[in-house]
C-alpha positions as CSV (number, residue, x, y, z in Angstrom):
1,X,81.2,75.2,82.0
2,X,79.1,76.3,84.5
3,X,75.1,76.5,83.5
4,X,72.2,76.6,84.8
5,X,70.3,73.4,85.1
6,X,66.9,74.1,83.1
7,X,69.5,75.7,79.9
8,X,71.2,73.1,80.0
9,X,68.1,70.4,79.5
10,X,66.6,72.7,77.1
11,X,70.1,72.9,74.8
12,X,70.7,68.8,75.1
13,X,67.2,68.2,73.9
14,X,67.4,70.8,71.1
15,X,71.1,69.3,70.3
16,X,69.7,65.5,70.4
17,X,66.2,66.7,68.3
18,X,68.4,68.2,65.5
19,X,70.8,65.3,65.6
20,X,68.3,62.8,65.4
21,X,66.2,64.6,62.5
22,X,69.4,64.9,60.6
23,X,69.7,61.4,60.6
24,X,66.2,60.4,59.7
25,X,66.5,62.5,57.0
26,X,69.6,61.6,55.2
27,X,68.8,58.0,56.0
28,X,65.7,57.8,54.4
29,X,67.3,59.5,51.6
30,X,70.3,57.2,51.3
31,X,73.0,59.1,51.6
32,X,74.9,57.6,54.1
33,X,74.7,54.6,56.5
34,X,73.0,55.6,60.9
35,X,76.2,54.6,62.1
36,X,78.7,56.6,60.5
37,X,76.9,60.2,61.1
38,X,79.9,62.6,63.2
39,X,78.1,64.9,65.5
40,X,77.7,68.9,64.5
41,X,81.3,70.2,65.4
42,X,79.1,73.7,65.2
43,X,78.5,72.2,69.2
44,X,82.1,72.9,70.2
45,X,81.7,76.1,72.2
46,X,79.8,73.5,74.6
47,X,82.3,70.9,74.8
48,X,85.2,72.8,75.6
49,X,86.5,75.6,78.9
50,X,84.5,78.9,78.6
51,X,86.7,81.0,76.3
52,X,85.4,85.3,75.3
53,X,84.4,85.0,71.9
54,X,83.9,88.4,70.1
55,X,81.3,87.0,67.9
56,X,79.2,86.3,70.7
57,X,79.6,89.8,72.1
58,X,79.0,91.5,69.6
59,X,75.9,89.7,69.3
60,X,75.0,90.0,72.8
61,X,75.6,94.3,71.8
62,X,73.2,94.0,69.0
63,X,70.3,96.0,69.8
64,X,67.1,94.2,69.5
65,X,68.9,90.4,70.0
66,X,66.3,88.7,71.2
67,X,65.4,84.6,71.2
68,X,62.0,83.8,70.8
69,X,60.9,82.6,67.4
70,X,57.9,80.5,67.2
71,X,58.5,78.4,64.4
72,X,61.3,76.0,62.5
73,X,60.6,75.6,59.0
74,X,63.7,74.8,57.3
75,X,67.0,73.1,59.1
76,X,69.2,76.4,58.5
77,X,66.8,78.4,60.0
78,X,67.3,75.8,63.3
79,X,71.3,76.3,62.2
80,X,70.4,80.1,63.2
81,X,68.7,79.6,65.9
82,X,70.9,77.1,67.6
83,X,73.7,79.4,67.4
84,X,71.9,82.3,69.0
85,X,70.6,79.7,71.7
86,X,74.6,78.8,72.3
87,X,75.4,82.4,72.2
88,X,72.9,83.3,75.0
89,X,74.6,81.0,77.2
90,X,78.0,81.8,76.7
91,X,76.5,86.0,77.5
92,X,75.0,84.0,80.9
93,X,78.9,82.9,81.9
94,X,79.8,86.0,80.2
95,X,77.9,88.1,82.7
96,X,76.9,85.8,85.9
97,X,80.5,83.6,86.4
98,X,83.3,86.2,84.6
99,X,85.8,84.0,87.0
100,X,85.7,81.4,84.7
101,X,86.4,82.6,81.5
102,X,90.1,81.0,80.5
103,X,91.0,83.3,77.7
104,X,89.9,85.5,74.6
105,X,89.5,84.2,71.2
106,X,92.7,86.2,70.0
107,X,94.6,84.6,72.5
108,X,93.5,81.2,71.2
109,X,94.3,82.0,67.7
110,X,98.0,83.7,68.8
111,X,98.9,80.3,69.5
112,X,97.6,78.3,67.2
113,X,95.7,76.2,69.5
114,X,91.9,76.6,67.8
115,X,90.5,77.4,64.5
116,X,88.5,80.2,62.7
117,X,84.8,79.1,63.3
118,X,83.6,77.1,60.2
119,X,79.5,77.3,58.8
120,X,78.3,74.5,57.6
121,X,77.1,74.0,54.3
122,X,73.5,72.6,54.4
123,X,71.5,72.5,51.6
124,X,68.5,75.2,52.0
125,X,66.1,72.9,51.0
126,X,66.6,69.9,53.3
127,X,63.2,69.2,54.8
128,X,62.6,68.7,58.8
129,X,61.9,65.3,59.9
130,X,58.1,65.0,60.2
131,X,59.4,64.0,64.5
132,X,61.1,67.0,64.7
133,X,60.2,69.2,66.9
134,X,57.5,72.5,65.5
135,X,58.9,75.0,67.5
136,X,61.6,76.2,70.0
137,X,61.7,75.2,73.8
138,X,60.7,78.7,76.0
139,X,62.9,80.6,78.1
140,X,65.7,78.6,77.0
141,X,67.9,81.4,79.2
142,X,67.2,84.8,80.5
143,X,67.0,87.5,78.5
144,X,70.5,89.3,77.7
145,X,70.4,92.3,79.8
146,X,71.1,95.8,78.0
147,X,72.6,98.5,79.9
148,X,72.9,102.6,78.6
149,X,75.2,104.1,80.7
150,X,75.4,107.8,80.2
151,X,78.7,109.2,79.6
152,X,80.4,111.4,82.5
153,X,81.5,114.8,81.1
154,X,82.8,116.1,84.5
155,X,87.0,115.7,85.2
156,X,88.4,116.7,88.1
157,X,91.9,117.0,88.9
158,X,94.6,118.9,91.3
159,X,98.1,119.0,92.8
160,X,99.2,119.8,96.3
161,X,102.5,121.0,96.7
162,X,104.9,121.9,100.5
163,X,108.4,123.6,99.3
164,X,111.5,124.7,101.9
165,X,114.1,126.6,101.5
166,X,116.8,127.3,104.3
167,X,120.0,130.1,103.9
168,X,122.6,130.3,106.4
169,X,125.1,133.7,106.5
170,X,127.8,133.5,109.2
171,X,128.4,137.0,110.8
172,X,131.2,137.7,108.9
173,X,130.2,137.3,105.5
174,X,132.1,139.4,103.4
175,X,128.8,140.3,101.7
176,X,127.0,140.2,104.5
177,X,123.3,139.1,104.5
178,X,121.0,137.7,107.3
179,X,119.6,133.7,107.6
180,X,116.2,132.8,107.0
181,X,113.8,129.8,106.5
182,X,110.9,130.1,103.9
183,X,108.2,127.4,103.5
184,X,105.4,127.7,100.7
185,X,102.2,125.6,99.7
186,X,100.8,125.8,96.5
187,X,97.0,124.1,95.8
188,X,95.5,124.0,92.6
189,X,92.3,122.2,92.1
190,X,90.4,121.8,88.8
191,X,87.5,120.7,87.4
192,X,85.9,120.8,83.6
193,X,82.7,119.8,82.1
194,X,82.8,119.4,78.4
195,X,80.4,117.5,75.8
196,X,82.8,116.8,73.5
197,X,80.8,119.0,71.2
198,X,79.4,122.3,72.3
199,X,79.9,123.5,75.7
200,X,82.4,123.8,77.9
201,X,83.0,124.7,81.6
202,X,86.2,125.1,83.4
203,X,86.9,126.0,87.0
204,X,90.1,127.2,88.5
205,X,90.8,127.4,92.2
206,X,94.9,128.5,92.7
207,X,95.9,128.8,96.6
208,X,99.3,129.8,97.4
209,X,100.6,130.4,100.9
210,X,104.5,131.2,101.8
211,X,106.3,132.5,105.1
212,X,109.7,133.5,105.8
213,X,112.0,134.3,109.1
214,X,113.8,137.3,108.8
215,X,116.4,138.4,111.7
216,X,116.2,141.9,111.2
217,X,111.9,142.1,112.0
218,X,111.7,142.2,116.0
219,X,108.5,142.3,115.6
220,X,107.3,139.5,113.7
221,X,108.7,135.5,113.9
222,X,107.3,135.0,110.6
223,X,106.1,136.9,107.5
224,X,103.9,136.2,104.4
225,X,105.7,136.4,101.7
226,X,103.1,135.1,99.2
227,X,99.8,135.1,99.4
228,X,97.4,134.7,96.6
229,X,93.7,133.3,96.7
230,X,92.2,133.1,93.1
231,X,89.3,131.3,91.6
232,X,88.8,131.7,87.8
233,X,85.2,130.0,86.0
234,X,85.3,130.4,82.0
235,X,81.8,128.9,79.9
236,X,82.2,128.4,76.5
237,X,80.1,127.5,73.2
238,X,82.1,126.7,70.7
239,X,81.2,128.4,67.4
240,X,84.0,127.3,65.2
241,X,87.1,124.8,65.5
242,X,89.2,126.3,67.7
243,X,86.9,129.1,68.4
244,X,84.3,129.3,71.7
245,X,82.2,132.3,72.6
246,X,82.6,132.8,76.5
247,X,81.8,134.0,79.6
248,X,84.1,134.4,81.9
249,X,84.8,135.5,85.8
250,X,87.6,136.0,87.9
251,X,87.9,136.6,91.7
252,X,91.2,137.3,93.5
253,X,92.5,138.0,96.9
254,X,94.6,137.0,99.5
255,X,94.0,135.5,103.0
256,X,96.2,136.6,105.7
257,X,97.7,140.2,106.8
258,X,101.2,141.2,105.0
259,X,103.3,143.6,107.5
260,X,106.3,145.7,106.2
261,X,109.5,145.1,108.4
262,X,109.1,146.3,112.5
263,X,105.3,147.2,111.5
264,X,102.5,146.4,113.5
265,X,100.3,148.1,110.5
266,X,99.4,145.9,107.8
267,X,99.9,147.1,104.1
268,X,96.8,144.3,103.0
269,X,94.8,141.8,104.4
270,X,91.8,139.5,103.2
271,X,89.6,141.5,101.0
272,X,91.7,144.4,101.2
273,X,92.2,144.4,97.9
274,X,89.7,141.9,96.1
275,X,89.5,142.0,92.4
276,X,86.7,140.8,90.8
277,X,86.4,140.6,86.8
278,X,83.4,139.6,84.5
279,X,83.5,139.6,80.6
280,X,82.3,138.3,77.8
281,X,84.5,137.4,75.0
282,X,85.9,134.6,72.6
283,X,88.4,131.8,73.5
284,X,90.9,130.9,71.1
285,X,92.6,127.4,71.4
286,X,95.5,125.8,69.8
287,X,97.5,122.3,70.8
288,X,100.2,120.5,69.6
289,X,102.2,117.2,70.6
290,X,104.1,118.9,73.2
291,X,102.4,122.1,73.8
292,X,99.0,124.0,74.0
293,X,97.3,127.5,74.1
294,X,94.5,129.5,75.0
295,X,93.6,133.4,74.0
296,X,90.8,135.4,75.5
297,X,90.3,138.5,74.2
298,X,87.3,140.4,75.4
299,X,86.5,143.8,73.6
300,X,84.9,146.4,75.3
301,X,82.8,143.9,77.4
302,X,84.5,143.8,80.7
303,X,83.6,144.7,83.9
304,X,86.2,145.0,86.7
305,X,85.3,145.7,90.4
306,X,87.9,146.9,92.7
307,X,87.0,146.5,96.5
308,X,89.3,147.2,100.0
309,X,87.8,146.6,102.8
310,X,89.6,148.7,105.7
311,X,89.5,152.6,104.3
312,X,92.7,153.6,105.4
313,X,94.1,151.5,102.7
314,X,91.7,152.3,99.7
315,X,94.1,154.9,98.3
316,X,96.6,152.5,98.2
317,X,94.9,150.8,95.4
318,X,93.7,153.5,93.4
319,X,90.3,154.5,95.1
320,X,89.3,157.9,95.9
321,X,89.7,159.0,98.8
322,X,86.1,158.1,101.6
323,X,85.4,155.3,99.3
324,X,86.1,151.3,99.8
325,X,85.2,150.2,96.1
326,X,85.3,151.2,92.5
327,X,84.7,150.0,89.0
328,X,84.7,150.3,85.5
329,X,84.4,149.0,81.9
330,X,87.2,148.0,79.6
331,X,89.0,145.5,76.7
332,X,90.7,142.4,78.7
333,X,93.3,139.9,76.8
334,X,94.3,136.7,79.0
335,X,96.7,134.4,76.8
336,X,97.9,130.8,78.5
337,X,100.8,128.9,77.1
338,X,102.3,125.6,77.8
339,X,105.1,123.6,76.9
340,X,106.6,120.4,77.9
341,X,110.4,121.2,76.8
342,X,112.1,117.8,78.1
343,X,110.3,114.7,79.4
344,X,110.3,115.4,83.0
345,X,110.5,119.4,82.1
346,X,107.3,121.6,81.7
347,X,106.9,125.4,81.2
348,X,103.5,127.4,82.1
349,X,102.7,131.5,81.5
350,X,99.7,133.6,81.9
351,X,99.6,137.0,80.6
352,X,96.8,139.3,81.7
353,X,95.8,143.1,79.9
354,X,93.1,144.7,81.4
355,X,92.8,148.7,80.4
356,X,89.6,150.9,80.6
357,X,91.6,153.7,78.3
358,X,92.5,155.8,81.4
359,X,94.8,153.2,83.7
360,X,96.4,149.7,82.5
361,X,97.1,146.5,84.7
362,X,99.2,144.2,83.0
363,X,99.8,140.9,85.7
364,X,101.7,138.0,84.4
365,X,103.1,135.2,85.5
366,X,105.6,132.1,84.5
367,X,107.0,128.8,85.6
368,X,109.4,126.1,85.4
369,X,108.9,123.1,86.8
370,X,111.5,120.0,86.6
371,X,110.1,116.9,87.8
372,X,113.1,115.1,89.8
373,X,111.1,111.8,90.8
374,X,107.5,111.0,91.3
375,X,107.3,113.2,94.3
376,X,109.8,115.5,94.1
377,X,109.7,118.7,92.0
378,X,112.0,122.4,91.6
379,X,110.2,125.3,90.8
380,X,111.7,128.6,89.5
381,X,108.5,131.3,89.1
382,X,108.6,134.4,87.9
383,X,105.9,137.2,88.4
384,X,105.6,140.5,86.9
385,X,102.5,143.2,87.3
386,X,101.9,146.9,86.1
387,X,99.0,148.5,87.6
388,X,99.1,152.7,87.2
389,X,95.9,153.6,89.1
390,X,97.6,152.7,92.0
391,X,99.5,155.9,93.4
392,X,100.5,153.7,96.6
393,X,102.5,151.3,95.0
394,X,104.6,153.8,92.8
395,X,108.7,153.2,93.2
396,X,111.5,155.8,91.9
397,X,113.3,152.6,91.2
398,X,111.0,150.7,89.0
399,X,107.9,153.1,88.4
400,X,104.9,151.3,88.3
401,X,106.6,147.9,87.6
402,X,106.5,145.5,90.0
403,X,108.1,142.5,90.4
404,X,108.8,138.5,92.5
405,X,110.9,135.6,92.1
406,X,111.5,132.1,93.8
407,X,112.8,129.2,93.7
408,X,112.0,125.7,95.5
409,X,112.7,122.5,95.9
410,X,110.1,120.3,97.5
411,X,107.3,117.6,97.7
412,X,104.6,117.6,94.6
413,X,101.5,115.8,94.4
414,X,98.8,115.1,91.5
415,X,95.5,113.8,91.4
């Protein structure tokens, strides 16, 4: 065992002082004959390879351990105090030379090889040799060293993922139908504060970003075909449970300009629409083994501000005609579920109702991912959305429904 050289003088003279008074005392009383006296096996710990003891750990983690008594009046109060001396330098190994610690105390007793420590039975009232010495050698070994670290409430996480799809039609399809490439990126990054008792803070950044080829635009090589920018922060004080009051915001755009077929004229762009949504509400949380979640329901408490930023497409999205932005008050309900359905199977929804009694937006989304290996992942998703203040986007077909749906198969990862 490696030690330093002043602890270890200090320990062999308070070993050999105790030994020796020991002996002077139970020879002048008789008891037994100088030469036949066996050392303390309390001294083992010494003797042997450094081994983890939780005993001494758990000292060491005492608050207030300390080692500096000033006198020895009886020979179990030196049995104490030899064992917190032993203990201090075993914490020294413990902390300065980890390398050479052999193995745990459990893994000693797994197989067999050691003993349960044993006190010794000394009679309490067992005088100290009048040779012995008074009191304790000083700085015996430094100080064990107590450190508070403060617990990190902050998590962060995300996943990054690049999906391809290719289709081929020969000319004379019977169904006809035209080739096309389509690549999309998905990025989600999150990050959560929570106490573990009162408050919680999540953020929410979802970036998606798809193109496609299409034969029949002569205008355009490639076209967006999802586009979505959205960051989402929700603050909560939890009241009950399963129960958090909250604040919550939303902000959602897109980034690039989406053409119709052989246009040069954009239908959006970035900012044209952004959608920006503050409220204050309750969160209502439930989890299981396989599954979890979330209601936010937000009664009369919710703002919404609607802004385009080239005019010519402000009608479009429901604002009056010579103006770029409006808003408006209403009730907003956001509910989040999750599933895992098989092991390497998971299923995610959000639902969002937003309504100021004179339009409704409903926009929800869901999706399937099957985890093939550690990198590889097929998505189906599924997107509905119901917005009736916006004239523009009206179809004979399927009213003020609207509707998207993809499938991938690509390269997923998680942080």
């Amino acid at each position: 065992m490696v030690i330093q050289a002043q602890n270890s003088v200090s320990v062999a003279d308070y070993y050999r002082a105790k030994v020796d008074s020991l002996l002077m005392q139970m020879s002048l009383r008789g008891d037994i004959e100088t030469d036949s006296v066996r050392e303390n096996p309390a001294y083992y710990k010494m003797m042997v390879p450094p081994v983890l003891y939780h005993s001494t750990v758990e000292r060491g983690m005492r608050e207030g351990f300390d080692m500096h008594k000033e006198n020895v009046s009886t020979m179990l109060d030196m049995d104490n105090d030899r064992n917190v001396l032993i203990d201090k330098m075993l914490l020294n190994v413990y902390k300065n030379h980890p390398s050479l610690i052999e193995c745990t105390e459990g893994q000693l007793r797994d197989v067999k090889t050691v003993k349960k420590d044993e006190t010794l039975n000394i009679p309490v009232d067992i005088k100290v040799a009048a040779d012995a010495p008074a009191s304790l050698p000083q700085d015996i070994t430094e100080s064990v060293a107590t450190e508070y670290v403060k617990p990190n409430y902050w998590r962060s996480s995300g996943e990054f993922s690049m999906n391809f799809t290719q289709n081929y039609v020969s000319g004379n399809w019977h169904a006809g139908g035209e080739n096309n490439k389509t690549m999309l990126a998905l990025l989600r990054l999150v990050v959560k504060y929570d106490d573990k008792d009162k408050i919680t803070f999540e953020n929410v950044f979802d970036a998606r970003l798809g193109f496609t080829t299409v034969r029949s635009d002569t205008m355009h090589s490639l076209k967006t075909n999802n586009d979505m920018l959205r960051l989402e922060s929700k603050l909560g004080y939890k009241v009950a449970k399963n129960l958090s009051a909250t604040i919550n915001l939303q902000m959602q755009t897109q980034s690039m300009p989406s053409y119709p077929t052989n246009s040069r004229d954009f239908v959006s762009n970035f900012m044209a629409p952004f959608d920006a949504n503050f409220s204050i509400g309750i969160d209502y949380k439930l989890s299981g083994k396989k599954w979890a979640m979330s209601l936010y329901f937000a009664p009369l408490s919710s703002y919404n501000y609607k802004f385009v930023r080239y005019q010519r497409l402000a009608s479009r999205f429901g604002i009056r005609e010579g103006r770029q932005h409006k808003e408006d008050f209403g009730t907003q309900v956001v509910f989040k579920p999750n599933a895992t359905i098989l092991p390497n199977l998971t299923w995610s929804a959000r639902v969002e109702f937003y309504s100021d009694y004179s339009r409704t937006f409903i926009d929800s989304e869901s999706n399937f991912n099957l985890k093939l290996s550690k990198y590889f992942t097929a998505t189906l998703a599924m997107y509905a959305r119901f917005d009736d203040s916006a004239p523009g986007l009206y179809s004979d077909d399927f009213g003020y429904w609207q509707f998207k749906e993809y499938m991938t198969l690509g390269l997923k990862y998680s942080w």
